[in-house]
N, C-alpha and C positions, 0 to 999 in steps of 0.2 A: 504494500500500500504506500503509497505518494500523497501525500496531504501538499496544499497548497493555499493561498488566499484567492480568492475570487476578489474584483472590486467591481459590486453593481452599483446603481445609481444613487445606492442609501445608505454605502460603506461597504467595510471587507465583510464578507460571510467563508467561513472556512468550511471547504469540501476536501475532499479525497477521490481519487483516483484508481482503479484496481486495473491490473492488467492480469488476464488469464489466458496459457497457450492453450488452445483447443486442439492442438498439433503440432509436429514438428517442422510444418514453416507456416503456421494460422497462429493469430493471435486475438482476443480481442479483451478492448479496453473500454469499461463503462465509468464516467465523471458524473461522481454524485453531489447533489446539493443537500442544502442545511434543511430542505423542504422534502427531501425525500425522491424527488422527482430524477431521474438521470440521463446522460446520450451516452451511445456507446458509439463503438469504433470498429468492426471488423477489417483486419488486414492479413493478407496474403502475401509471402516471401518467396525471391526465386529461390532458396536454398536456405538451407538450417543454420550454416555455421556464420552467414554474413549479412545474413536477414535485410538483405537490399527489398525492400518493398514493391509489389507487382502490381497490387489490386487493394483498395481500401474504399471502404462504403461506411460514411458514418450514416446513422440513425437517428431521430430527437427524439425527443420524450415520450411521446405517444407511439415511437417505432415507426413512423412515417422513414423512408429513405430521401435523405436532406442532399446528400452529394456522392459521387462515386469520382475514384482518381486512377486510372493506372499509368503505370509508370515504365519506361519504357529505355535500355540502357545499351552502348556499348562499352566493350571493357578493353584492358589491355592485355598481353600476353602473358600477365601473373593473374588476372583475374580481379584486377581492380576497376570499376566502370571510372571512365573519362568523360561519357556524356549520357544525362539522362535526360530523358522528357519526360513530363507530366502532360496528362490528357483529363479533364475534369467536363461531368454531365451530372445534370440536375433535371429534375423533373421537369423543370421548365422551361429549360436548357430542348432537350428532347434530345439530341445529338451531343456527341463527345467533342470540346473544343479546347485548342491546346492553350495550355497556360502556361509552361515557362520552357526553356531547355536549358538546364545547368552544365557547366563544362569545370572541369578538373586537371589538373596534373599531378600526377603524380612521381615524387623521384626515388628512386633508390639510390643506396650507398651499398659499393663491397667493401670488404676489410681488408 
């Protein structure tokens, strides 16, 4: 559990946070409120050991589906991604439209 501060519009209210793997690369995370009420998070990883994220769909409160992201990567020849994109749809959205593509370097050292 991950406890944190919220600041709503009438000061901090403290919630918590709980993450549960539902598998060996599923994970999901529901943020609860001081009222009881929570969103969670489901995500999906290419791989267990590096948990680069593939597919995530958070939820609100009532379990409506708020937003879906996947995410989409090339790597280098260790196995580190140099470039990812993100692809986000929402209900109202209707179609997946891209939102960012982040780029990396990475360096290595020998000894």
């Amino acid at each position: 559990m991950l406890s944190y501060w919220q600041q709503p519009a009438d000061g901090p209210v403290l919630g918590s946070t709980f993450f549960m793997d539902s598998g060996p690369r599923n994970q999901e995370a529901r943020n609860y409120h001081s009222d009881g009420i929570f969103e969670r998070v489901e995500s999906e990883f290419l791989e267990e050991q590096k948990r680069n994220v593939s597919h995530m769909e958070r939820h609100g409160p009532t379990d409506e589906l708020e937003i879906v992201a996947d995410y989409e990567y090339e790597f280098d020849p260790l196995g580190n991604w140099t470039k990812r994109t993100a692809w986000l749809s929402t209900p109202s959205l209707g179609q997946r439209k891209l939102y960012e593509t982040d780029y990396r370097t990475v360096e290595y050292w020998n000894k």
